[in-house]
C-alpha positions, -999 to 999 in steps of 0.1 A, spaced: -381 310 -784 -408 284 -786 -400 248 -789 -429 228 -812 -440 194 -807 -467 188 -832 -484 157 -835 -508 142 -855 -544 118 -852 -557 104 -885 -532 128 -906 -495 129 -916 -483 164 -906 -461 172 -933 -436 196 -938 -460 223 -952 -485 220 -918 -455 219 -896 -439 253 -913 -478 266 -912 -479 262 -876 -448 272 -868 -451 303 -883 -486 313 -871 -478 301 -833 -443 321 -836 -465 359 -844 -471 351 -801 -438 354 -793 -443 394 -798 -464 397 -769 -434 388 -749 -405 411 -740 -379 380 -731 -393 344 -749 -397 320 -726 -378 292 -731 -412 266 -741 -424 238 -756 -454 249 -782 -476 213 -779 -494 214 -813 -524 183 -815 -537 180 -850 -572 159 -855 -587 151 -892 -624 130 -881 -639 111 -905 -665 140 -912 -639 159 -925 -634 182 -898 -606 192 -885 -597 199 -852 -564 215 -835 -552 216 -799 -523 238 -786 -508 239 -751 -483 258 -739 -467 258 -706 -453 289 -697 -435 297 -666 -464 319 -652 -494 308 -669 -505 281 -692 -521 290 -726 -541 264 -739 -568 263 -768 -586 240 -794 -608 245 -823 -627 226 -844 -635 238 -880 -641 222 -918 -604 235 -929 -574 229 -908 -556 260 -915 -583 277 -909 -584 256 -871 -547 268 -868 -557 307 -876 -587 302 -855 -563 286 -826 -538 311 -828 -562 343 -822 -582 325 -794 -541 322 -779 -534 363 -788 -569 368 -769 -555 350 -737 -525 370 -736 -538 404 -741 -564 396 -717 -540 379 -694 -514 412 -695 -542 435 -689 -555 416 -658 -514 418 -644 -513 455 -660 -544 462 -638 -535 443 -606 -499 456 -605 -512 493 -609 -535 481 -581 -509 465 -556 -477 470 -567 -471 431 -577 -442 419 -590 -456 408 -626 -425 388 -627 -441 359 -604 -438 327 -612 -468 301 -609 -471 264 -621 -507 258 -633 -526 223 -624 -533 211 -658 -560 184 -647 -570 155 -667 -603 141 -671 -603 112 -644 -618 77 -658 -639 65 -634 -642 26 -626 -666 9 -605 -635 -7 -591 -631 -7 -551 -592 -1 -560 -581 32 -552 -552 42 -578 -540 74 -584 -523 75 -620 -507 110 -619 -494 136 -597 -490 169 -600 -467 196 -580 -469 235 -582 -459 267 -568 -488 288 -561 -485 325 -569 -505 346 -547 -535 363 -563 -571 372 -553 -601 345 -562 -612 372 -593 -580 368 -607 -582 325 -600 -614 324 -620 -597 342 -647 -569 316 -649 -598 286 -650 -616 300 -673 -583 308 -697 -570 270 -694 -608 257 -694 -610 239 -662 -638 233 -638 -613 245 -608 -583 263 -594 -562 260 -567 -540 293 -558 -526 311 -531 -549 338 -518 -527 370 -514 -552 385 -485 -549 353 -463 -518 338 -478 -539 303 -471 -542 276 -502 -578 281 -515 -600 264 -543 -621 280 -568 -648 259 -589 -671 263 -616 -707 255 -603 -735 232 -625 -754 266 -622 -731 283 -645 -718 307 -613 -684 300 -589 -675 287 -555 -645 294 -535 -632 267 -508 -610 285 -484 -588 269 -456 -576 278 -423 
């Protein structure tokens, strides 16, 4: 059963928006056989152009859905939001469907996800680091990495690689394509 935290910038989320929400994010709880125990993080935008834009995160205990959009009616942002979510799941349980089939993986398999934040970058010589993050890397193949990147909308992924059982690092390059640091 989902928890929701639903927040709003530049608009008083009422009880009509929060119901709304709650009852289109809660349709994604279907795709699940047990309901994680999760917090839906709901961020609702209004701009002064009168669009309206709506963020949703949440952490699961194997995978992170995330998505935003950006439309002139903010119901229509949450409907929009809520099928670009279905999307990751079904896409996301067919890749484990596959890979399971494959190699006989437990589907079961926890990971923790880096959720990264943009970095603000001083011209300071100070060095600070303002957040840290731990995880559990679940072992997987760099296919499946880049899958997982591209669902949470990061430039990179760190993961376990299940050939090598080393920690390697898949990126996004300016040319559109992908990298892969692997270490020893």
């Amino acid at each position: 059963m989902f928890r929701y935290n639903v927040r709003g910038e530049n608009i008083e989320v009422t009880q009509a928006i929060r119901e709304y929400v709650e009852k289109k994010i809660g349709k994604l709880e279907r795709y699940f056989t047990n309901v994680p125990e999760s917090t839906a993080h709901v961020n609702l935008k209004v701009y002064s152009d009168k669009t309206a834009k709506v963020e949703v995160t949440i952490p699961l205990p194997y995978l992170v859905l995330r998505a935003e959009e950006t439309s002139p009616d903010l119901y229509a942002s949450i409907d929009l939001v809520v099928d670009k979510l279905e999307r990751q799941i079904r896409k996301y349980k067919t890749k484990i469907n596959r890979k399971s089939r494959e190699t006989a993986l437990d589907t079961a398999a926890a990971t923790a996800i880096i959720e990264t934040e943009a970095a603000d970058v001083n011209e300071e010589p100070d060095l600070e680091i303002v957040r840290t993050k731990r995880l559990s890397l679940k072992p997987m193949d760099s296919e499946e990495a880049v899958l997982q990147m591209n669902m949470l909308g990061h430039n990179f992924f760190i993961f376990e690689d299940a050939e090598t059982n080393g920690t390697s690092i898949v990126y996004r390059r300016k040319d559109g394509k992908y990298g892969l640091i692997e270490t020893n």
